[in-house]
C-alpha positions in Angstrom: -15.1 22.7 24.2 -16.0 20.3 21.7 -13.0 19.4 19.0 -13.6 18.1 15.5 -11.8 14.8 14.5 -9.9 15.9 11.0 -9.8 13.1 8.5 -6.8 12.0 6.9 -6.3 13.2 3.3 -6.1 10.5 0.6 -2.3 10.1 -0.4 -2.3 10.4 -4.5 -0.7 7.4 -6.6 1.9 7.8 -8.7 1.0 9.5 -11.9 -0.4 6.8 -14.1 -0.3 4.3 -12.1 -3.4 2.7 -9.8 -5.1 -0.2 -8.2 -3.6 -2.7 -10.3 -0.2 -2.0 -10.0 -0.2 -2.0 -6.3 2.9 -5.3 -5.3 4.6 -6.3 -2.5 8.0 -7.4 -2.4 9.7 -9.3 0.6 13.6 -10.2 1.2 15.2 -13.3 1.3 17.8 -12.4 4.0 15.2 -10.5 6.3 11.7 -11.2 5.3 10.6 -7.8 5.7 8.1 -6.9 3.3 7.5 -3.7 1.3 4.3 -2.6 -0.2 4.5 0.0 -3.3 3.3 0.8 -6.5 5.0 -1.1 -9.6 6.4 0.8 -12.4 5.7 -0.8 -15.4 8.5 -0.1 -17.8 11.4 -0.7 -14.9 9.5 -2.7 -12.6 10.7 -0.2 -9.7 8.8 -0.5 -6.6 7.6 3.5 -5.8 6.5 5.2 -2.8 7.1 1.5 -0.9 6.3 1.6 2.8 7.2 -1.5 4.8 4.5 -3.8 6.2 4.2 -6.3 8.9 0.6 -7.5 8.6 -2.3 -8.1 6.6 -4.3 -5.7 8.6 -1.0 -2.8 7.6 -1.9 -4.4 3.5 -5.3 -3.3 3.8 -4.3 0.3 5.9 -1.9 1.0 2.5 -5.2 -0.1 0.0 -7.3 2.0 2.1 -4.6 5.1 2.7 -4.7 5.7 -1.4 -8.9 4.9 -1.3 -8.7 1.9 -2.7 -10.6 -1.2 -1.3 -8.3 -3.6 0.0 -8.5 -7.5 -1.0 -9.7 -10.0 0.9 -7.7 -12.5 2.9 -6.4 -15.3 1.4 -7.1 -18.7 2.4 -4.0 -21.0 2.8 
């Protein structure tokens, strides 16, 4: 038996909201860091997941089908 590998549906963004309004916000106390989408008018961070990595930046980016950015140097 052969079995076809299902792709992953594209999670939808917020209504209105895209690419660009795509920020991460990270605790003083902890230092965990959340990735979301920012509302505009409140600044509320939506639909944030928390991240650990670059590599789990660019899995949210790609998750929605966006591209994700490139690594900055330091």
């Amino acid at each position: 038996m052969f079995w076809k590998r299902c792709a992953r549906p594209r999670l939808t963004p917020p209504q209105g909201l895209g690419e660009k309004d795509i920020a991460t916000e990270s605790s003083i106390c902890t230092g965990e860091t959340v990735i979301g989408f920012r509302e505009p008018g409140t600044g509320k961070l939506l639909q944030a997941v928390a991240v650990r990595s670059f590599e789990e930046i660019c899995d949210f980016y790609r998750s929605y089908g966006f591209d994700p950015p490139a690594r900055q140097q330091r």
